[in-house]
C-alpha positions in Angstrom: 100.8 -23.6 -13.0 99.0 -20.0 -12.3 101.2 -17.1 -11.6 100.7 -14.5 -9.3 99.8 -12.1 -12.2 97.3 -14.6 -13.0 95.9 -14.5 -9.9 96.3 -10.5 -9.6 94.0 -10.2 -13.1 91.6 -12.6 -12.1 89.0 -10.0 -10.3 89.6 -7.5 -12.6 88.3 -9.8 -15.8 85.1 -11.0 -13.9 84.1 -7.2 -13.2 84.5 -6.6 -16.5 82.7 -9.3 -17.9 79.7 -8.6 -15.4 79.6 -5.2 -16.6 79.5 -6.1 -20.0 76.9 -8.8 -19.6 74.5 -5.7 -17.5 74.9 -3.2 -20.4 73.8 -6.0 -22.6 71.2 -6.6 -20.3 69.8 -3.1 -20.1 70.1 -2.7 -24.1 67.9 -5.9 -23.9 65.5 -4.1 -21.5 62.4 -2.1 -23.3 62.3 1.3 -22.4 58.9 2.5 -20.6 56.6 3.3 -24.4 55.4 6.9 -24.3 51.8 7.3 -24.1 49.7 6.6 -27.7 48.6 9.5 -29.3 44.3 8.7 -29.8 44.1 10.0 -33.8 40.7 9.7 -34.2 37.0 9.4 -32.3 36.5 5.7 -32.8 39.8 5.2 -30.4 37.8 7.5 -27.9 35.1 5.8 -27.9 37.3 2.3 -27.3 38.8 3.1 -24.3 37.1 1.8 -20.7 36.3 4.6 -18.6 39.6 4.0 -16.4 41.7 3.8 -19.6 39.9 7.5 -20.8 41.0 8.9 -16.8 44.6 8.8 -17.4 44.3 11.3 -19.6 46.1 10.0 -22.7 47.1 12.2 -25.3 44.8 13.3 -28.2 45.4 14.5 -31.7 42.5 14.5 -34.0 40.5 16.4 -36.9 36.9 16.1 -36.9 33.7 18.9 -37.6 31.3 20.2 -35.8 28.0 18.7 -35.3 25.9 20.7 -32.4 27.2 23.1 -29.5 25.2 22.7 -26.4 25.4 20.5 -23.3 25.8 21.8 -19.6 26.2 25.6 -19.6 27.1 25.3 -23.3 30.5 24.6 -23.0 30.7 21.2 -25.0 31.7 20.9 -28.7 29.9 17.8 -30.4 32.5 16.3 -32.6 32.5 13.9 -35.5 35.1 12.5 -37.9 35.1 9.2 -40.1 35.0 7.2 -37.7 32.7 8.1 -34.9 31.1 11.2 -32.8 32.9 12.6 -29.9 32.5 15.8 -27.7 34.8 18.3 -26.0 34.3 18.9 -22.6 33.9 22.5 -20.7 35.6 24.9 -23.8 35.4 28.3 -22.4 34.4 29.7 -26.3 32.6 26.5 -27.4 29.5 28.9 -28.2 32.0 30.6 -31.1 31.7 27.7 -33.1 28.6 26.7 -35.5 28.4 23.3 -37.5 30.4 22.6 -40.4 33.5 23.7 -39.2 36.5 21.7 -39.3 39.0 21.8 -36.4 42.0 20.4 -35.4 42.0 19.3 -31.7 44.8 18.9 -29.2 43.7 18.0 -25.8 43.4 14.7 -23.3 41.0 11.5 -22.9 37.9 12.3 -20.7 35.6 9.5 -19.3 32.4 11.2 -20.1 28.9 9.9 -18.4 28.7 7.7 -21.5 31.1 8.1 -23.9 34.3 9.2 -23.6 35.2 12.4 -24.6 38.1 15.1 -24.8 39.1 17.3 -21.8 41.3 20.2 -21.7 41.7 21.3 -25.9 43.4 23.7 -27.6 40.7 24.2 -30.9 42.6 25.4 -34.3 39.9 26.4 -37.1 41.5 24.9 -40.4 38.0 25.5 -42.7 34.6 24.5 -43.8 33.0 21.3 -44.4 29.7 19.7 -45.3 28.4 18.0 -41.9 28.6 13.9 -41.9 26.0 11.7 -43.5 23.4 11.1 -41.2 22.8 7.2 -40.4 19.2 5.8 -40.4 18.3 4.7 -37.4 15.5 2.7 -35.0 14.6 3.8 -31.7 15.8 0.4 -30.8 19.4 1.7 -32.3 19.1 5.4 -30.7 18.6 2.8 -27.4 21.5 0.7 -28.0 23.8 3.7 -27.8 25.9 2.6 -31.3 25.2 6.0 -32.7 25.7 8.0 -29.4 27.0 11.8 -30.4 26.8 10.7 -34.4 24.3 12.1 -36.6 21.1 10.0 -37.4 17.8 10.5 -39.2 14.8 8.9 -37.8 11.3 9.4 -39.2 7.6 9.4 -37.3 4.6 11.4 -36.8 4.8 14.3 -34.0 2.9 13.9 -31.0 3.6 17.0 -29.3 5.4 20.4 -29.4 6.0 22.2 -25.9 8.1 25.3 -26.0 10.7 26.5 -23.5 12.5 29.7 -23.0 15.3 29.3 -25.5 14.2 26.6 -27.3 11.5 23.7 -27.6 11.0 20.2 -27.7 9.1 17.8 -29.8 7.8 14.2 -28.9 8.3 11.9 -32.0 6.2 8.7 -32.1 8.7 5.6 -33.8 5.9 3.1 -34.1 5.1 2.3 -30.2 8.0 4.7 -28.9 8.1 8.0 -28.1 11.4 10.0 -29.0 12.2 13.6 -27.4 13.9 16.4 -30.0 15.1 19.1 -28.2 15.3 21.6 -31.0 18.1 24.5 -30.0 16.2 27.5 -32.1 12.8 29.1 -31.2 9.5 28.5 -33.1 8.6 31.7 -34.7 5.0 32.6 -35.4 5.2 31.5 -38.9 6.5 27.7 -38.3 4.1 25.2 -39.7 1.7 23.3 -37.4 3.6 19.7 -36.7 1.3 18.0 -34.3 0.3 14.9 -36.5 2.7 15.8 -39.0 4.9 13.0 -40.3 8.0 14.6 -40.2 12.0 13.0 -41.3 14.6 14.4 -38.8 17.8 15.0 -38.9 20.0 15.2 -35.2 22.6 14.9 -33.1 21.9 11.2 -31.0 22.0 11.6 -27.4 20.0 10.7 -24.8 19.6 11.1 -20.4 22.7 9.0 -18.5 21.8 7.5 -14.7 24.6 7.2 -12.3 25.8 3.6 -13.5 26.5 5.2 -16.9 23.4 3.3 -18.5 21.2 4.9 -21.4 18.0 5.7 -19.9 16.5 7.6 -22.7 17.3 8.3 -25.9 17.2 11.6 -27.5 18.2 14.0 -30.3 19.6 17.3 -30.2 18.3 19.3 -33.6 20.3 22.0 -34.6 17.3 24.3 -35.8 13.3 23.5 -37.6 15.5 23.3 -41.4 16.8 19.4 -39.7 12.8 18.5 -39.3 11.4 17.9 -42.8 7.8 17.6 -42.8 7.1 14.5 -45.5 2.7 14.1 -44.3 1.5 18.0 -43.6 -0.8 17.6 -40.3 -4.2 18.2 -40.9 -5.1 22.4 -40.4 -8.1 21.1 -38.6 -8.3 17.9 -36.3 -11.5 18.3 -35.4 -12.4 18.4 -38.7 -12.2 14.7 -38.9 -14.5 12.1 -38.8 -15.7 11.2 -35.7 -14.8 7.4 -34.5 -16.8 5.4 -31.6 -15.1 4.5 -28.3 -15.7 1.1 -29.2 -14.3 1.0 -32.3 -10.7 2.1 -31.1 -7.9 0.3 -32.5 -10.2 -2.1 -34.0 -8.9 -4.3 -36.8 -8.5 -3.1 -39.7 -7.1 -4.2 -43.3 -4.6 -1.9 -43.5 -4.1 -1.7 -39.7 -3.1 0.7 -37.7 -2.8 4.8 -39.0 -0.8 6.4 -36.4 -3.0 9.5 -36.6 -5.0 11.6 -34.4 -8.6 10.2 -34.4 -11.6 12.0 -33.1 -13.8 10.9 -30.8 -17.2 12.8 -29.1 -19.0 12.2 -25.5 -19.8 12.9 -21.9 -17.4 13.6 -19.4 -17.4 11.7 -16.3 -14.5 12.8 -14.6 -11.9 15.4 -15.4 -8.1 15.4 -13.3 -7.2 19.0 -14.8 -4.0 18.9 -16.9 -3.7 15.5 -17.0 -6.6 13.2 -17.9 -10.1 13.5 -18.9 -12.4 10.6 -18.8 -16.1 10.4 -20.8 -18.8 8.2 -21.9 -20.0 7.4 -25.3 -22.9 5.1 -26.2 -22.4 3.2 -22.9 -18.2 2.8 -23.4 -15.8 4.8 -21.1 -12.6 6.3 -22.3 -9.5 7.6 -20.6 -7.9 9.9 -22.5 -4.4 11.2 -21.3 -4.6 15.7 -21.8 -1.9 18.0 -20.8 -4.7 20.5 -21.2 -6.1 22.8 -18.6 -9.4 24.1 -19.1 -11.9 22.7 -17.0 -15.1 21.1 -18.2 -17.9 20.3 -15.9 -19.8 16.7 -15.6 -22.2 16.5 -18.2 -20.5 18.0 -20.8 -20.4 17.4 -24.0 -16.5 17.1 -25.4 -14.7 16.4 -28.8 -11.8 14.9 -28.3 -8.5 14.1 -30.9 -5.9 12.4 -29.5 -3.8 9.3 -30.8 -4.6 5.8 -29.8 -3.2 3.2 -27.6 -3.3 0.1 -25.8 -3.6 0.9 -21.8 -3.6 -2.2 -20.0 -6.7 -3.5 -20.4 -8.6 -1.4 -23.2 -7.8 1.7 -25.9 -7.3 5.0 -24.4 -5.9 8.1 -26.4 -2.4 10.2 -26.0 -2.1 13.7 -26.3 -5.5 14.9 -26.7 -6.9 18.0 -27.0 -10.4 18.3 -26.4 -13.3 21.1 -26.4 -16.6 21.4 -25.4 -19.8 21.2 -27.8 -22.7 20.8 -25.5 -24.2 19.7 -21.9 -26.5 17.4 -20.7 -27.7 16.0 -17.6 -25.1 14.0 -15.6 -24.4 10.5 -17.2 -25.9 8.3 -14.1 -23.0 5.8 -12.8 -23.3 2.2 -14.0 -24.5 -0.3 -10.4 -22.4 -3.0 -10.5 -20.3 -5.6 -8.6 -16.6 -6.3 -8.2 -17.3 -9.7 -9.9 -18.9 -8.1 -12.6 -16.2 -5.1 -13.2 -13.6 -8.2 -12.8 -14.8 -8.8 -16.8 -13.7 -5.8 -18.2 -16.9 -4.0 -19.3 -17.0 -1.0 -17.4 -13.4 0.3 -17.7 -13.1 4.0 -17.1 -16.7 4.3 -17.0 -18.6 5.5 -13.8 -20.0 2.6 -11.6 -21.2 2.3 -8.3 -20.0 -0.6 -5.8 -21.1 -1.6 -2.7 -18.0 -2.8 -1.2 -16.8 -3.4 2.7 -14.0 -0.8 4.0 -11.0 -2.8 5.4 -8.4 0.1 5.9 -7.6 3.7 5.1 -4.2 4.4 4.1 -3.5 8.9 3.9 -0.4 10.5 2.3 -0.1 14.4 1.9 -1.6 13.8 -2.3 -4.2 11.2 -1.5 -6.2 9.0 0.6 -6.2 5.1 -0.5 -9.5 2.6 0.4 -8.8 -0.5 1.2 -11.9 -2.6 0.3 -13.3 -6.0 -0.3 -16.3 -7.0 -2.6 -17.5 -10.3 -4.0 -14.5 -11.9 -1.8 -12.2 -9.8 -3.8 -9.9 -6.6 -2.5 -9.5 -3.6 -4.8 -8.6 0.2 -3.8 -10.7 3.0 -4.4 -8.5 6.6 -4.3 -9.3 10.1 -3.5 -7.6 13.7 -4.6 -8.7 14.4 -0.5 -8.4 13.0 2.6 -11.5 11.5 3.5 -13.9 12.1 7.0 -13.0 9.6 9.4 -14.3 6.2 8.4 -15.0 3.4 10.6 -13.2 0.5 9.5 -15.5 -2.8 9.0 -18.3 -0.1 7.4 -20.2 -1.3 4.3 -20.1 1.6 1.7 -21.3 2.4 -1.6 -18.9 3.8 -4.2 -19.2 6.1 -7.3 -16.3 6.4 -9.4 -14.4 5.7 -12.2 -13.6 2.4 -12.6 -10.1 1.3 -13.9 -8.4 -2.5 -14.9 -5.0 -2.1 -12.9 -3.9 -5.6 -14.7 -5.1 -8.0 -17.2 -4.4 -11.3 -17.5 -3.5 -13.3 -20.5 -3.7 -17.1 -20.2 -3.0 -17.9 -23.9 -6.9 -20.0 -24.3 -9.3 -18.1 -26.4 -7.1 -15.6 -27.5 -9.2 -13.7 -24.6 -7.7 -10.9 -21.9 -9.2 -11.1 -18.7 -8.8 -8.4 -16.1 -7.3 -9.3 -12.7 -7.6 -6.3 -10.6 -9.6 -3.1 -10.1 -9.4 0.2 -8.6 -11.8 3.3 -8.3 -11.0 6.8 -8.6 -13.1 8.4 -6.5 -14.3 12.1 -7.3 -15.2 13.9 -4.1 -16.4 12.5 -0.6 -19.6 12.8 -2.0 -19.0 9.3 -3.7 -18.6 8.0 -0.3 -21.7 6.5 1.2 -21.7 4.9 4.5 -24.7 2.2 4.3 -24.0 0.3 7.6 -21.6 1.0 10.4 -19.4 -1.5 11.6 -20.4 -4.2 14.7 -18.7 -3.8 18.1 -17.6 -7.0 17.8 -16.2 -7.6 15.0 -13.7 -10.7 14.1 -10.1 -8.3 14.8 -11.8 -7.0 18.2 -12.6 -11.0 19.2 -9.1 -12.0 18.2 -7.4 -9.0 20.3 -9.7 -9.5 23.1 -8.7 -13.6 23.1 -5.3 -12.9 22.6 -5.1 -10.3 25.2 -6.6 -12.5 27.4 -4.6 -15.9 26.4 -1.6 -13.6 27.3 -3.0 -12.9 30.6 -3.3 -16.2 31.4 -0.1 -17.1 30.1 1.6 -14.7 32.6 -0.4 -15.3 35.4 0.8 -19.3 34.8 4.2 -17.9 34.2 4.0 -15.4 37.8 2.5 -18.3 39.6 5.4 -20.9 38.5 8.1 -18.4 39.3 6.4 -17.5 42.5 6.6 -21.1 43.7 10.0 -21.1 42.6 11.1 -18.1 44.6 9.5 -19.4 47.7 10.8 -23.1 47.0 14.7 -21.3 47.1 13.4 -18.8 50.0 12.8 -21.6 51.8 16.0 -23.7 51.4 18.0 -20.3 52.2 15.8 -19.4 55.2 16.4 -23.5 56.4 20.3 -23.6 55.2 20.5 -20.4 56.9 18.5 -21.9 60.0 20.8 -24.8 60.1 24.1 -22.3 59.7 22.8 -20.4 62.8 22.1 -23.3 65.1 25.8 -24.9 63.9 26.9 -21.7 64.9 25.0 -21.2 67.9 26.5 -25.1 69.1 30.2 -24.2 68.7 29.8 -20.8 70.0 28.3 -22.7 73.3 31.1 -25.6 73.1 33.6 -22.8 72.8 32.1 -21.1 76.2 32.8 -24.1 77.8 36.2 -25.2 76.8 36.8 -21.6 77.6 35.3 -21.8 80.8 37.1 -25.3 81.9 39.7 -26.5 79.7 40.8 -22.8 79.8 40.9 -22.2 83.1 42.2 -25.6 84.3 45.6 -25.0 82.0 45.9 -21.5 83.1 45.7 -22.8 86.5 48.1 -25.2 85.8 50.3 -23.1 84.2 50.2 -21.4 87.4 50.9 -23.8 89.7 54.2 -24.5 87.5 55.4 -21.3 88.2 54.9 -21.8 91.6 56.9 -24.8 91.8 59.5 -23.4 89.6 59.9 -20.5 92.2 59.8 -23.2 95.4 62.9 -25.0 94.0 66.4 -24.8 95.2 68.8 -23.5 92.3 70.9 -26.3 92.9 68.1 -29.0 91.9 69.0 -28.9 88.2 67.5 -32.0 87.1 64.2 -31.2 89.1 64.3 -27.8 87.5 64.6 -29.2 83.9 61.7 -31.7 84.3 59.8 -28.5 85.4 60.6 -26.4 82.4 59.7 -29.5 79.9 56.4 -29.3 81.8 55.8 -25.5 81.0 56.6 -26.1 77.6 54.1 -28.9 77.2 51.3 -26.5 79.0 52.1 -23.5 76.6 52.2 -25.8 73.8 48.6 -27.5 74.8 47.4 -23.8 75.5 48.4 -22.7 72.0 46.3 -25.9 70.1 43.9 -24.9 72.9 43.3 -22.1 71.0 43.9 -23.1 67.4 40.5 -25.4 68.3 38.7 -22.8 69.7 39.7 -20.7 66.6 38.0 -23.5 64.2 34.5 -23.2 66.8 34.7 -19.6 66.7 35.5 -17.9 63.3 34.0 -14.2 64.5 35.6 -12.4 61.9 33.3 -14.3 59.8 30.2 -13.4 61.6 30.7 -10.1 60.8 31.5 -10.2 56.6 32.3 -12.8 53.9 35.6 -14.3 53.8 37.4 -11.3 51.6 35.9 -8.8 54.5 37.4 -11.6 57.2 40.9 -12.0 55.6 41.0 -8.2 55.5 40.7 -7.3 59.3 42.6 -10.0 59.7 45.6 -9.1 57.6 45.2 -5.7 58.8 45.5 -6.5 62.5 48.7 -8.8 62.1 50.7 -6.2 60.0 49.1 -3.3 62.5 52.3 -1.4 64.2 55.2 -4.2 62.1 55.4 -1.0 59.2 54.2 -3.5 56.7 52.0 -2.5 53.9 48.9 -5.1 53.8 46.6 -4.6 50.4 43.7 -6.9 49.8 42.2 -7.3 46.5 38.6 -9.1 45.5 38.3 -10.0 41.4 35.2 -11.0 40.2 31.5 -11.5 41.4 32.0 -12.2 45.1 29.3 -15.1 46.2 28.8 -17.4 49.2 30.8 -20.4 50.0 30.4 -23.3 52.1 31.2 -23.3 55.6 33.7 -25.7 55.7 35.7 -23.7 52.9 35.1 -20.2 54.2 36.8 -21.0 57.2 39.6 -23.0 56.3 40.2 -20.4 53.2 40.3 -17.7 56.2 42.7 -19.8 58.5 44.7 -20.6 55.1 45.2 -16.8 54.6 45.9 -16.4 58.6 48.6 -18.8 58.6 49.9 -17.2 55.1 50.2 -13.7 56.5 51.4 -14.9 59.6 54.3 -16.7 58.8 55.7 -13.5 56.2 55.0 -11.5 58.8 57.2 -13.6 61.3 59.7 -14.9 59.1 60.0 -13.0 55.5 60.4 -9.9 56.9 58.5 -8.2 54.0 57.9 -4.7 53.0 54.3 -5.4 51.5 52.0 -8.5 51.7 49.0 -8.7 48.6 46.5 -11.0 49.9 43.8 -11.9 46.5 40.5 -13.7 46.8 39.8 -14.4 42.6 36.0 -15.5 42.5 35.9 -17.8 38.9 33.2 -19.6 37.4 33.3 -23.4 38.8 36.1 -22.3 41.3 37.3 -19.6 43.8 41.3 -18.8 44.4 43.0 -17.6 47.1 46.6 -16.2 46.7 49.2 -14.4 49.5 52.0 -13.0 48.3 55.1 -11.3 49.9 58.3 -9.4 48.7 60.0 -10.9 51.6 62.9 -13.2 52.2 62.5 -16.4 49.9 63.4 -20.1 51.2 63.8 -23.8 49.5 60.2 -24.3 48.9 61.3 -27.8 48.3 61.9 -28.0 52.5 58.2 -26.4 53.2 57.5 -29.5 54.9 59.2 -28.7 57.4 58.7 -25.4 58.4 56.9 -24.7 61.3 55.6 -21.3 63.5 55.3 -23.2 66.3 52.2 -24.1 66.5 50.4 -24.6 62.6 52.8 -24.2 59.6 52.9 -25.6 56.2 51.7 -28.8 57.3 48.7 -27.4 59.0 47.8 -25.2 55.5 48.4 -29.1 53.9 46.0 -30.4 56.2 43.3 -27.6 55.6 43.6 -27.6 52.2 42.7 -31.4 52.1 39.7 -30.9 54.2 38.5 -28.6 51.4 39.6 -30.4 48.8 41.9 -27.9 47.2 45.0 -27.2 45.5 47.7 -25.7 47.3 50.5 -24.5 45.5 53.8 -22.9 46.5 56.3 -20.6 45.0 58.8 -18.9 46.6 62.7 -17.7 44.9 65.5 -15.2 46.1 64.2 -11.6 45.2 61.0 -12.5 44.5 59.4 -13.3 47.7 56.5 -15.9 48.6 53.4 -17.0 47.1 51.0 -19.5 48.2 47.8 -20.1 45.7 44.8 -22.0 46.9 42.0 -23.2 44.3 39.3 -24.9 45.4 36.2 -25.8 43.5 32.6 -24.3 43.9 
């Protein structure tokens, strides 16, 4: 049996043992890991770009590759394991390549690659710079050697030369690679165009907003990374000269990558960018950063290095200069169906073609034009003279296959558009102007007048609509009036002779009444039954002549009726009447117009009689399908339950019954202690 000490040391013990079983619990409990300390560039280069924003710690050794970037404040890094950069160092620009540095700093999510944000640098020696990996332009593209060194090797296309440094196109087979060399070419650097050259650099490349590669690139330190294996030739035009038509011809040992010469007449010259000539009937298009002009009919040279346009051979980076002149090559008359086979790619040709539309922007003016049931564009430097749409013209220019088509039967390319480049309006030759009445005009002039008819159909059927309902108001309206005009004349007579004959009656009553002796008692209480029945006759006298004769409705709908009339029972009583109309207000029957109106008569009548209100609220709600009238008052309440039987003496609830049932409505009835009374009356419409 438990003693009251056991039962005292109970609650104590189960603490206790709670306690216990929480600090075991919390022992159990990990504690939150401190942040990972990144050791080395290949755990960089890991982390996703959100991972690399919370700025995790970073701890690393690694030596210098390049110093450049934005404003040259970032450090290109690289360690055993992968290239990184430092972002924004204040003194990156005292650094140079081979040193090796100890970094402290925190994750950076870079365009690319992530990178290292917020350093503290230590110098801790000199080291020989890490191997540079071979590498494709298809691995520069990948981005897998992104801020390493690599070592790619081509033949030089170009050199262009900046302020502080300059940059170098590199052909890798088919691709063109950009160096951007950080040193200046001094006057005694070798000549590299067409050099086949093995370089050493920094991979980087140009990021778009998504960080995706868009370009590869290399940044090389200075001209000792760019070893020249092929010297380029001290001459170019010192070699052979090769026909259009033989361009990238086969050949056993296939394709050089060299400059090649090539000699004719030019055509058409767009200064600093292209040149085009003629040789031994062939055209060529031949892509010059050069700007010396050259006139038609000269006589040009021209090295440049070949490749596949769209259609035919053209050459890249050419430089050209002029050996001669002769008279201007005449332009080649052909058709569009003839151009369609290739032949006369950027050669000059004359077309007769039809002008369907001129489209002009601020550079250049675009023709629109149809030949041989086929619709090319012919373009001009300038914005043409006005020409007349529908005109048949004749076209000189250069013509150019905008895309071939390669159907995979008779290992044959087939060109499936054209265009002209126009030289000056002077190409332009209007042969014919275009008719009046041309197919566009015919099918605006129908259409126009198909639309004419169409409304006129449309104006005449709504016309016969609006006279159709003109005439059903104007007879409704007709038949209204002469409704009117009858109970206006039945109510003239009643007036005139039911009226008069209970007034007289009335009358003659009181007459009586003040013939008989005071002691006839039972005489004189027969006579006062009578009066009652004659003022009781007199008042449905008037009720009827009040259902002929609605004037307050002459005068207004039934919202402007109810209102004069609420206003002249509440008039001099010191009870506030406010009407209130919601919704589009639109004519009603008759029948239910003047019912509604006697409905709200009777409503306001009776609160003002027996509720002894402050305010009555009298609402006419016009709904879709249904209109609703509703009287309220803040007047003394009854047992709606005995409405029945209440009565004003000469209409009451039954009468508002009786009404509503002519109409066809719903009457319903609310009235409680404090809260007044409220009639609502919906009927349909």
């Amino acid at each position: 049996m438990p003693t009251p000490w056991t039962n005292s040391l109970r609650l104590p013990c189960a603490l206790a043992l709670l306690g216990v079983a929480w600090l075991d619990a919390a022992a159990q409990t990990p504690l939150p890991a401190p942040p990972v300390v990144l050791t080395n560039a290949s755990q960089i280069r890991a982390l996703t770009s959100e991972e690399a924003r919370k700025e995790l710690p970073v701890r690393l050794r690694a030596v210098v590759n390049v110093v450049g970037g934005d404003s040259n404040k970032t450090i290109f890094i690289q360690d055993e394991t992968g290239g990184a950069f430092i972002n924004s160092y204040s003194r990156a620009r005292s650094f140079k390549p081979g040193q090796f540095i100890e970094v402290a700093g925190k994750s950076h999510a870079g365009l690319f690659v992530n990178g290292i944000r917020s350093a503290e640098i230590r110098v801790l020696g000199q080291r020989a710079l890490p191997p540079a990996a071979p590498a494709s332009f298809d691995d520069l593209l990948s981005g897998r050697f992104h801020y390493e060194r690599v070592e790619v090797t081509g033949v030089v296309r170009a050199v262009s030369v900046e302020t502080n440094r300059f940059t170098i196109q590199l052909a890798l087979g088919t691709r063109s690679l950009e160096l951007q060399v950080q040193t200046l070419l001094t006057a005694g650097s070798p000549s590299l165009v067409d050099a086949r050259v093995r370089v050493t650099g920094l991979a980087a490349g140009y990021i778009n907003d998504k960080r995706q590669l868009v370009a590869p690139q290399l940044v090389v330190h200075s001209l000792d990374d760019v070893r020249v294996e092929l010297p380029a030739p001290s001459d170019p035009f010192a070699a052979p000269t090769l026909a259009v038509s033989q361009l990238l011809n086969f050949h056993p040992e296939g394709a050089a990558g060299h400059r090649v010469k090539v000699r004719g007449v030019v055509t058409h010259q767009q200064r600093g960018a292209a040149l085009f000539l003629r040789d031994e009937g062939r055209g060529l298009f031949a892509e010059t950063p050069q700007i010396g002009a050259v006139r038609l009919g000269d006589v040009v040279e021209l090295v440049g290095f070949p490749a596949m346009g769209k259609f035919s051979a053209f050459l890249e980076d050419a430089t050209f200069r002029r050996v001669g002149h002769e008279a201007g090559p005449p332009p080649v008359a052909t058709t569009v169906r003839e151009a369609l086979r290739g032949t006369s790619d950027a050669d000059l040709v004359t077309i007769e073609a039809q002008l369907l539309e001129v489209l002009r922007s601020p550079a250049e003016s675009v023709l629109v034009l149809r030949g041989d049931d086929t619709v090319f564009n012919a373009r001009l430097a300038r914005v043409p003279l006005d020409l007349p749409v529908g005109s048949r013209l004749r076209l000189t220019g250069v013509c150019r296959v905008e895309e071939s088509s390669l159907p995979g039967i008779g290992f044959r390319a087939n060109p499936r558009s054209i265009e002209l480049l126009l030289r000056s309006e002077e190409d332009i030759v209007v042969l014919t102007a275009p008719s009046p009445w041309t197919a566009e005009r015919l099918t605006a002039i129908a259409g126009g007048l198909l639309v004419l008819l169409v409304a006129a159909f449309a104006w005449a059927a709504l016309l016969r609509r609006r006279v159709s309902e003109q005439t059903e108001v104007i007879g409704k309206k007709a038949e209204r009036e002469a409704v009117l005009e009858e109970r206006h004349r039945m109510a003239r007579e009643m007036h005139d002779t039911l009226a008069q004959s209970f007034s007289g009656l009335g009358f003659q009553l009181e007459s009586l009444a003040a013939s008989l002796p005071p002691s006839d008692a039972a005489a004189r209480t027969r006579l006062d039954t009578a009066k009652q029945m004659v003022r009781h006759g007199q008042e449905e006298f008037r009720r009827s002549l009040m259902n002929l004769r609605a004037q307050e409705l002459e005068r207004g709908g039934l919202a402007e009726a109810l209102g004069e009339l609420g206003h002249q029972l509440t008039a001099g009583t010191g009870i506030a009447f406010d009407l209130r109309v919601r919704g589009i207000a639109r004519g009603l029957g008759e029948a239910v117009e003047n019912n509604l109106l006697r409905i709200g008569q009777e409503c306001v009548t009776n609160a003002v009689r027996h509720a002894k209100p402050s305010r009555i609220v009298a609402e006419v709600i016009f709904e879709p399908g249904q209109i609703r009238l509703r009287v309220q008052d803040d007047g003394v309440a009854f047992d709606a339950a005995q409405a029945g039987h209440l009565t004003n003496g000469h209409f009451g609830w039954r009468g508002i019954r009786e009404r509503a049932e002519q109409i066809k409505a719903d009457v319903k009835l609310t009235s409680q202690p404090g809260h007044g009374t409220e009639v609502v009356v919906t009927v349909g419409n």
